[in-house]
Each structure stands twice: as structure tokens, then as C-alpha cells.
N, C-alpha and C positions, 0 to 999 in steps of 0.2 A: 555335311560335306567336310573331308579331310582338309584343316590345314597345313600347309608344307610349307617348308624353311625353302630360302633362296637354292643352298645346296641339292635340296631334293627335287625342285622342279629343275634344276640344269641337267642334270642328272636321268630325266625319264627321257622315255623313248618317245615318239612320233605325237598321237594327240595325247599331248601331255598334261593338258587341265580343261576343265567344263566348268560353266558356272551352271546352278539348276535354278533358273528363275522360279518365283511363287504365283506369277501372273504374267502374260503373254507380252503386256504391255511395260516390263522390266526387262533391259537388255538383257541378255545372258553373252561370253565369253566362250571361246573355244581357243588353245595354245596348241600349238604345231610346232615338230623341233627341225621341220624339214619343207622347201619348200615344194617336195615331191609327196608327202603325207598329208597336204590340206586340199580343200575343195578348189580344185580350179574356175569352175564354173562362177562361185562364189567369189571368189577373189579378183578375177578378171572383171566381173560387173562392176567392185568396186574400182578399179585402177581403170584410168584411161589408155587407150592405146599409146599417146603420144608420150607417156611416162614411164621412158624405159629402163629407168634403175628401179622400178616396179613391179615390173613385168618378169611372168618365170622365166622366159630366157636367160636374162643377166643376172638373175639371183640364183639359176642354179647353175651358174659357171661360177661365181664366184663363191657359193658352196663348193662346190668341185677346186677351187686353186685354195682356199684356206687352208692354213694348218691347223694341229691340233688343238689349240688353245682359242681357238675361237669357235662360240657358237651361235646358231643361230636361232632365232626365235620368230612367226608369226601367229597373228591373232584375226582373230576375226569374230566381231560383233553381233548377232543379230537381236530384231526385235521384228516380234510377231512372224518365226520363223522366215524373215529374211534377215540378208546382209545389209548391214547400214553401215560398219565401221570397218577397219581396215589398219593393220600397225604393222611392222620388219623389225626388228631390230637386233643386236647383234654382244654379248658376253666375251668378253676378253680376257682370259686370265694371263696376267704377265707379272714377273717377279721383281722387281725393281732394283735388288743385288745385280739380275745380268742385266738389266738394259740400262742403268744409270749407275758407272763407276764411283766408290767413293773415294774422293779426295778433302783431303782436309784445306781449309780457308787459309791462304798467305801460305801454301807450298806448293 
């Protein structure tokens, strides 16, 4: 299996990494860059209904209101060809020149 730098997985499209287990009983990995590109079926098992910053409704509105500089990422775990884990999480690139003026201390 190819390793990839941080920049190169932000950077690919839809499922964007696999892990290849050697034994059924070794989790393997699957990254998503979209939460319209991963198994729903799969996902849904793991997330509860009542857990609705989880659920694709609210994660693909707020895919849809992001700007460009954020992205997003889910994963999904199995073993022994099912789902057992479950992750969202979200890349932020922000420049610290525009968002945090400098000022110099005692002016």
C-alpha cells in the first residue's frame, strides 16, 4: 500500500484511502471526502437515530454552507466485513496573517 503525505490525502477525490487487512479479524479503514460518497447503509447502523450532528441530513447541509477552505473527512471501520467504527471530522485551512492582525506589545 501507497503512503501518502497529509497534502495528498486532502487533496483526493471521494473514497480516498482503504486499508487492506492480512486477516479478516484486523480492522481495515475506508476515508470518504464526502458525506454523499460513503455507504449509508453502513454509517447509519453505526450512528443512532437520536444523534443528529451525525446523521447525513446535518452533515450534508453543512457540507453544502462551507466554504472553501474547509474540508471534510469520514471514515468507516470494518471488521470481518462489517461496520464497527465510525469517525466525521473536518481540515481547516486558515492563514493567520488574515484572521489574527499584527500588532506590536505597548502600541
Amino acid at each position: 500500500m501507497q503512503t501518502l503525505s497529509c497534502q495528498q490525502v486532502l487533496s483526493l477525490p471521494h473514497k480516498i484511502a482503504t486499508s487492506q487487512s492480512i486477516s479478516p479479524a484486523i480492522p481495515a479503514f475506508h476515508l470518504y471526502d464526502s458525506i454523499h460518497n460513503l455507504p449509508l447503509d453502513d454509517w447509519h447502523a453505526l450512528v443512532p437515530v437520536h444523534k443528529i450532528f451525525l446523521r447525513k441530513e446535518f452533515l450534508a447541509g453543512l457540507e453544502a454552507a462551507a466554504g472553501k477552505d474547509i474540508q471534510f473527512r469520514y471514515a468507516l471501520v470494518y471488521q470481518h466485513q462489517q461496520p464497527i467504527a465510525c469517525a466525521y471530522f473536518q481540515t481547516i485551512r486558515f492563514h493567520v496573517g488574515q484572521t489574527m492582525p499584527y500588532t506590536r506589545l505597548g502600541k
